[in-house]
C-alpha positions in Angstrom: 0.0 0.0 0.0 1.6 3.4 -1.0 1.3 6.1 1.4 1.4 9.1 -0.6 0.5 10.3 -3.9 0.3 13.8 -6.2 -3.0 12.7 -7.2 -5.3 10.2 -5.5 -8.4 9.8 -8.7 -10.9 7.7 -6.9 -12.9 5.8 -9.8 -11.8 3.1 -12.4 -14.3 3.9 -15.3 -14.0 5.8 -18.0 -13.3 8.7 -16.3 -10.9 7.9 -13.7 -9.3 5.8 -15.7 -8.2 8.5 -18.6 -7.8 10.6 -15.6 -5.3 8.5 -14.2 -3.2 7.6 -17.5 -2.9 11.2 -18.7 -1.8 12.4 -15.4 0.9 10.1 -15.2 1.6 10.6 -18.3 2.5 14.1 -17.4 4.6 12.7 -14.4 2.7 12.6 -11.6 2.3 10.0 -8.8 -0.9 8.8 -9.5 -2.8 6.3 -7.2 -6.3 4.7 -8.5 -8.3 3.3 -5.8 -12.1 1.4 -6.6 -14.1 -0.1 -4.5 -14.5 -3.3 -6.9 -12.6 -4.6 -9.5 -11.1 -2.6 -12.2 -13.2 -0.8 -14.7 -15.9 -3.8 -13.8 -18.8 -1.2 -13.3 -21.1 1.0 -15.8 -18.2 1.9 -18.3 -18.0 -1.9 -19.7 -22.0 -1.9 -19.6 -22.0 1.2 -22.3 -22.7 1.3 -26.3 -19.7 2.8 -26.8 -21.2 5.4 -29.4 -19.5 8.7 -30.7 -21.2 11.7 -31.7 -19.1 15.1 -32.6 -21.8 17.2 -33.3 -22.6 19.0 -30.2 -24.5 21.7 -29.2 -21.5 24.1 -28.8 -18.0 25.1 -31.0 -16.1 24.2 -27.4 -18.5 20.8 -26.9 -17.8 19.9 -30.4 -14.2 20.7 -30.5 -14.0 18.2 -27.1 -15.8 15.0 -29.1 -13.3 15.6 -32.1 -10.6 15.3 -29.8 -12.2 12.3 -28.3 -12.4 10.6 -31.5 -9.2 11.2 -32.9 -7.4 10.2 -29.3 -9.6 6.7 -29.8 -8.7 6.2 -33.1 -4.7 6.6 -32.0 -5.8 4.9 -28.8 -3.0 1.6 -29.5 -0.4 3.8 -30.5 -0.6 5.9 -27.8 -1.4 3.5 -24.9 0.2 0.2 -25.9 -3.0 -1.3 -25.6 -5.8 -2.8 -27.4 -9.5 -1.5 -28.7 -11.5 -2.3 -31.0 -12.3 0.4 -32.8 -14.3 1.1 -36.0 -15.2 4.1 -37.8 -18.6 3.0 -39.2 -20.0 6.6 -39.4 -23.6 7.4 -38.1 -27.1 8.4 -39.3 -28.8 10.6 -37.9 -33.2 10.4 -38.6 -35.9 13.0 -38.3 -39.8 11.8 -38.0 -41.3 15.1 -38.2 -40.5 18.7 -39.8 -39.2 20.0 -35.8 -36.6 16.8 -36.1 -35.4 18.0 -39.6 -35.3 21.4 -39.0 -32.6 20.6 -35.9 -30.7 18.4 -38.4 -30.6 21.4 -40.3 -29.0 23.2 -36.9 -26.9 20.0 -36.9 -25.5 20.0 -40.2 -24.6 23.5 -40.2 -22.9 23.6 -36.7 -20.5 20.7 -38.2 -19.8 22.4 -41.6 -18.3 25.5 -39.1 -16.9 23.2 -37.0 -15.0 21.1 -39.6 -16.9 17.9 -39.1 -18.3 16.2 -42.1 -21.8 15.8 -41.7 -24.7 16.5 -44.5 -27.8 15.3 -45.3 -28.4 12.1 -47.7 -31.5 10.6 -49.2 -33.3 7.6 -48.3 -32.1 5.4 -50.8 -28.4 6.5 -50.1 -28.9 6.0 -46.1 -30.6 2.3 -46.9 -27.3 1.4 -49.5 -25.4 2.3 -46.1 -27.7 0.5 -44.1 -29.8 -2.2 -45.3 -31.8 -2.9 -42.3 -33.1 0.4 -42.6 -37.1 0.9 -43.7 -38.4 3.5 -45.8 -41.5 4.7 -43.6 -42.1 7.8 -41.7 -38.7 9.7 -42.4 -38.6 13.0 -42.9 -34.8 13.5 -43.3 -31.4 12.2 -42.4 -28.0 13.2 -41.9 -24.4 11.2 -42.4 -21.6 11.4 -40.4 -19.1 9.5 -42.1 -16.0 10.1 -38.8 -18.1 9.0 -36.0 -17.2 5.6 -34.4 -17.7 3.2 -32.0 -15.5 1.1 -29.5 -15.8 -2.0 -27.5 -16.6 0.1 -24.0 -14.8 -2.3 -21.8 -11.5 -2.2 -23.4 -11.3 1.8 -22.7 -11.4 1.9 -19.1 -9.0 -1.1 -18.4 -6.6 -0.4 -21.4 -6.2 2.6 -19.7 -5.5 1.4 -16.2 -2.7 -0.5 -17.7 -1.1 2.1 -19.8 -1.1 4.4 -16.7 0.1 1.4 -14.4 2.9 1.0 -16.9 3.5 4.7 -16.4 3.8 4.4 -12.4 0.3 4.7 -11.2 -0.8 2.2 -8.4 -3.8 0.4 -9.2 -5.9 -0.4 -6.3 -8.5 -2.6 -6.6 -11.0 -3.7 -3.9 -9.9 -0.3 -2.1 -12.7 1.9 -1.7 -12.4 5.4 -0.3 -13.6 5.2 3.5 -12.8 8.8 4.4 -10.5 11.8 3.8 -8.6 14.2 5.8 -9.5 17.7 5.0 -7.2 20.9 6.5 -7.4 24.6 6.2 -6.2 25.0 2.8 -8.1 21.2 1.7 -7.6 17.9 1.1 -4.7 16.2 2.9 -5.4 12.8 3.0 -7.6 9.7 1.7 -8.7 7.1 3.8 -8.8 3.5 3.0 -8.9 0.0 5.0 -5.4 -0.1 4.0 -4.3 3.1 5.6 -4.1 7.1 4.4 -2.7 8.0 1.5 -1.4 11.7 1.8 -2.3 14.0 -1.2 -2.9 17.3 -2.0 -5.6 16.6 -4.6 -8.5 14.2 -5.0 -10.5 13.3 -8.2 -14.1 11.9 -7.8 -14.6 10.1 -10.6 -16.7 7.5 -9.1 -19.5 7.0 -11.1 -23.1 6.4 -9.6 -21.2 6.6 -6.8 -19.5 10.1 -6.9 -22.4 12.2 -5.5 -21.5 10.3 -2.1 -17.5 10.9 -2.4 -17.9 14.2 -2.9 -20.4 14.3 0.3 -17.4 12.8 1.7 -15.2 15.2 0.5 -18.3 17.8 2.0 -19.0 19.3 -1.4 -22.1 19.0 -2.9 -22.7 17.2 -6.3 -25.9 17.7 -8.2 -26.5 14.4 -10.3 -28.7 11.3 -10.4 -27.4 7.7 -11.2 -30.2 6.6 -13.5 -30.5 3.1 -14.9 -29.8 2.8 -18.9 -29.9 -0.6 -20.4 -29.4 -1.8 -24.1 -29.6 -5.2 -26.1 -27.5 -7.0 -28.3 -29.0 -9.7 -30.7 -27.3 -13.1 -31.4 -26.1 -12.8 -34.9 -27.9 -12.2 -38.3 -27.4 -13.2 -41.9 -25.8 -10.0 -43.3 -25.5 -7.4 -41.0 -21.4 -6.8 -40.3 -19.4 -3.8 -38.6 -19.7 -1.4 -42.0 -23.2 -0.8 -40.5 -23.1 2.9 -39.2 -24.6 3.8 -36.3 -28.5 4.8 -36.5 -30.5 7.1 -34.2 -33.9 8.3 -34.1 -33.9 11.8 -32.6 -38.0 11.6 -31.8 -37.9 7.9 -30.2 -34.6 8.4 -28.5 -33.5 5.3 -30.1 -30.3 3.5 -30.8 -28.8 1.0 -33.0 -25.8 -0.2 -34.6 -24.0 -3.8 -34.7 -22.1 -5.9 -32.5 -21.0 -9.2 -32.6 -22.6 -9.9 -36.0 -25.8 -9.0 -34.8 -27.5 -5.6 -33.7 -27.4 -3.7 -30.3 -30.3 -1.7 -29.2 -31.1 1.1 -26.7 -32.9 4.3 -26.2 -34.0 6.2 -23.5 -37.1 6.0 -21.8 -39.4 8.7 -19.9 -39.4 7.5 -17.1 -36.0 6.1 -16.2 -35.4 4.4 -12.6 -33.2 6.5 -10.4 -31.4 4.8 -8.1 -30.4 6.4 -4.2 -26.6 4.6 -3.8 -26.9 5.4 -0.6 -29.8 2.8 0.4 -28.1 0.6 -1.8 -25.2 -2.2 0.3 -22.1 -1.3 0.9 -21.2 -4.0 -1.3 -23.7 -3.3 -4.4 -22.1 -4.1 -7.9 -23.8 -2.5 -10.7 -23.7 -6.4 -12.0 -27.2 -6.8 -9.3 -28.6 -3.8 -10.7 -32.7 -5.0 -11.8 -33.2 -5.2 -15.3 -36.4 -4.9 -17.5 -36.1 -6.0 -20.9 -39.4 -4.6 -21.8 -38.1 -1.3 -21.9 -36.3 -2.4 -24.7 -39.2 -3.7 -26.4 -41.1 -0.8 -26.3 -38.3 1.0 -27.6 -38.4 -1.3 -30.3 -41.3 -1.1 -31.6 -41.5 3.1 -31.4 -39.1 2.8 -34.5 -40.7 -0.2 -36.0 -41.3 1.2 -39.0 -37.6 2.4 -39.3 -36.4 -1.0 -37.7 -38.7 -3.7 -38.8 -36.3 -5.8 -38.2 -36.8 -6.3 -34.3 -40.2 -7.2 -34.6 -39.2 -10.1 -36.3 -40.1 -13.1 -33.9 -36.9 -15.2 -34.6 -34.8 -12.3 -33.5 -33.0 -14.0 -29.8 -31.2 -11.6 -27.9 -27.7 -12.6 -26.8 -27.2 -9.9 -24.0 -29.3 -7.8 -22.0 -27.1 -5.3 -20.0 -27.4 -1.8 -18.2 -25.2 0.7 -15.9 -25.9 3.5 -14.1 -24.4 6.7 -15.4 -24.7 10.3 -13.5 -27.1 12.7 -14.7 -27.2 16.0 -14.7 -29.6 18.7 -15.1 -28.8 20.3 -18.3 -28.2 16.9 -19.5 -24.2 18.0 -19.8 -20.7 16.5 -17.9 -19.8 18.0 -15.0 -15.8 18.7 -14.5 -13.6 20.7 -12.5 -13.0 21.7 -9.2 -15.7 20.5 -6.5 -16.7 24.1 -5.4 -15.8 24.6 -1.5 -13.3 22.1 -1.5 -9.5 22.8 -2.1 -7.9 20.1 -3.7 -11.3 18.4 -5.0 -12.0 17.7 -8.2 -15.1 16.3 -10.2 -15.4 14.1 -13.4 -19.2 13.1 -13.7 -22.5 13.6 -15.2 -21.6 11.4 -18.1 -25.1 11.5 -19.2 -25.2 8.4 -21.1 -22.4 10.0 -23.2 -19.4 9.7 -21.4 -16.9 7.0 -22.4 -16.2 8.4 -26.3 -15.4 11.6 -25.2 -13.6 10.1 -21.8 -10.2 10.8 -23.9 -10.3 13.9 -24.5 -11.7 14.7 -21.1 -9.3 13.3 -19.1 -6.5 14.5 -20.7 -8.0 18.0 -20.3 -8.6 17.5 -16.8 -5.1 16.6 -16.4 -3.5 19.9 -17.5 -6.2 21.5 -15.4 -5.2 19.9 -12.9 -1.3 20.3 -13.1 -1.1 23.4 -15.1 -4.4 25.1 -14.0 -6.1 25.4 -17.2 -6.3 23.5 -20.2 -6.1 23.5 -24.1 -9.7 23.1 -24.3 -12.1 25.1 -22.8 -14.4 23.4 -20.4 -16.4 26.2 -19.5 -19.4 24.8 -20.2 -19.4 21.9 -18.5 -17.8 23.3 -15.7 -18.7 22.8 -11.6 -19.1 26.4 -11.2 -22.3 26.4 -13.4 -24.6 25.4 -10.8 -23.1 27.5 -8.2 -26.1 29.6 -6.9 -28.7 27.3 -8.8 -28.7 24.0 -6.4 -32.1 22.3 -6.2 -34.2 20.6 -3.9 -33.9 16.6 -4.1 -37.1 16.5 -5.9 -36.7 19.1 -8.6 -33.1 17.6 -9.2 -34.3 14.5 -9.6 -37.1 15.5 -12.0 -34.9 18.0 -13.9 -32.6 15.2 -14.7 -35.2 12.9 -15.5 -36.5 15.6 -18.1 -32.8 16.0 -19.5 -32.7 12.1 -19.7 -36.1 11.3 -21.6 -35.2 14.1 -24.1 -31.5 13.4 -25.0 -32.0 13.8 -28.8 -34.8 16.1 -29.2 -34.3 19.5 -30.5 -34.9 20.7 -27.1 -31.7 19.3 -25.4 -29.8 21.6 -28.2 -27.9 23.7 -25.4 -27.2 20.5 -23.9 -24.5 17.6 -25.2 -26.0 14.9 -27.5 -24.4 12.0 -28.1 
């Protein structure tokens, strides 16, 4: 057991875990501690879905960099991911959807990213699983990706091990020492670890950390769960990725079938701290007929999964943190010198966990970084906290609209 560190980053996922491996990349004494096993909890459970299209030049210019660090991610880190570039559709249902496509389409051209709209027929040549019914219009976005999720978080616990980071596992966070200018300590079973900074990125369980750490943290760990079909005749990994803006609807293959999710209205929220002290996200209840209702919103689109020989292979969901404005949440945890925050993923958190992390590292060291995180800073709730009720609903709001038109100041992905 060490017993100090520059930077203690509490949190294996996606997060943490970029976190960790950028500041040590930069030279510092990093120690990793989670309370389970490494990078075992809602980061693996993800779709693993890029989108660089965001609602903002600075929130763009942060999923760009996200994509190009995953698409370097082996040559940077040593270590593997599967990563392919399959591009992405994008699909209106009404004249509102279109006209935010429009929005979309034109924030990209000024942004650099190559996104434009495409006919049916061109979209359906892409994607043959694809029905002709009830589209109004659709984009392509032929740069966008998508990863296997669990090789992210632990690739990077290895490459930042490699770098000098401690790694440990099964060593949750019991407590920290906190002096007149911040945080001193963190506690563990193992003994304290002395440290002048502390980074929460603990998931669904960060809000309680950074209680901990007597900050507060506005965000709700809120179930998401997705599918993945055994495999079909035809469908391979050249399939972009497909989302319907209206149904809040995913798809896109894997495994030589198709994955599925969406987002529902009304998501279960989950209190961590009623749950055990030993809860894995691996017990979290499950309800496949989420799913199916999903499914058949974009029947028309998806025909496909109405088929009745269709047999799901896995059924799997996490709990990432929402926030209000349906946005990350980064940067110093306000009240608390020495504190910092990585959460509110918002469903969207492990493709842009690269670029994230590394900019959180030269915040951290340098006290600013290359890209501006302004808008997804800490200090933007400051003065606008919320009772538990209205937080709670606010993020529920943010979750059951993630693609519509009115989530545009927010981050899609």
């Amino acid at each position: 057991m060490i017993t100090s560190a520059d930077v203690v980053v509490i949190g294996s996922g996606a997060f943490g875990a970029s976190a960790a491996y950028h500041l040590a990349k930069r030279g510092a004494r990093v120690a990793v501690l989670e309370r389970l096993g490494l990078a075992s909890q809602t980061s693996p459970r993800a779709a693993g879905l890029s989108s660089q299209v965001r609602a903002t030049p600075s929130l763009t210019r942060l999923a760009r960099r996200a994509v190009g660090k995953l698409a370097s991610f082996t040559d940077e880190t040593g270590q593997p991911l599967r990563f392919t570039q399959s591009g992405a559709l994008k699909i209106a249902r009404n004249e509102r959807d279109a006209e935010q496509l429009s929005r979309e389409v034109a924030r990209g051209a000024a942004a650099g990213v190559e996104i434009d709209f495409v006919s049916i027929a061109e979209a359906q040549r892409r994607l043959p699983i694809l029905g002709a019914r009830g589209i109004a219009a659709i984009t392509w976005s032929p740069t966008d990706c998508n990863v296997e999720p669990s090789d992210l978080p632990i690739g990077y616990c290895r490459a930042a091990e490699k770098l000098g980071a401690a790694l440990l596992p099964h060593t949750p966070a019991t407590g920290f020492e906190i002096g007149a200018g911040g945080v001193e300590g963190v506690r563990t079973p193992q003994g304290t670890i002395a440290t002048r900074a502390v980074v929460d990125a603990a998931g669904g369980w960060a809000r309680l950390v950074a209680a901990g750490l007597g900050g507060a943290l506005p965000v709700v760990p809120t179930r998401h769960q997705l599918l993945i079909t055994e495999p079909i005749a035809g469908v391979g990994p050249e399939f972009p990725i497909a989302r319907v803006i209206d149904a809040n609807v995913y798809v896109r293959h894997e495994r030589g079938g198709l994955m599925l999710g969406g987002y529902e209205p009304d998501p279960l929220q989950v209190d961590m701290a009623a749950l055990p002290p030993a809860f894995d996200i691996a017990e979290l209840p499950l309800d496949i007929e989420v799913l199916w209702r999903l499914a058949r919103s974009v029947s028309e689109q998806f025909p496909i999964f109405q088929d009745p020989t269709i047999r799901v292979a896995e059924h799997r969901g996490g709990l990432p943190t929402l926030t209000m404005d349906d946005r990350y949440l980064a940067g110093p945890l306000p009240g608390v010198g020495g504190a910092w925050v990585m959460s509110g993923c918002c469903v969207g958190g492990l493709s842009v966990s690269p670029a994230l992390g590394e900019a959180m590292a030269e915040w951290i060291l340098d006290g600013t970084s290359s890209l501006d995180l302004t808008e997804i800073s800490t200090a933007r709730f400051a003065g606008r906290e919320a009772d538990e009720a209205a937080l709670r609903e606010r993020c529920r709001q943010a979750y059951a609209a993630h693609y519509r038109a009115g989530r545009e100041t927010s981050a899609v992905s």
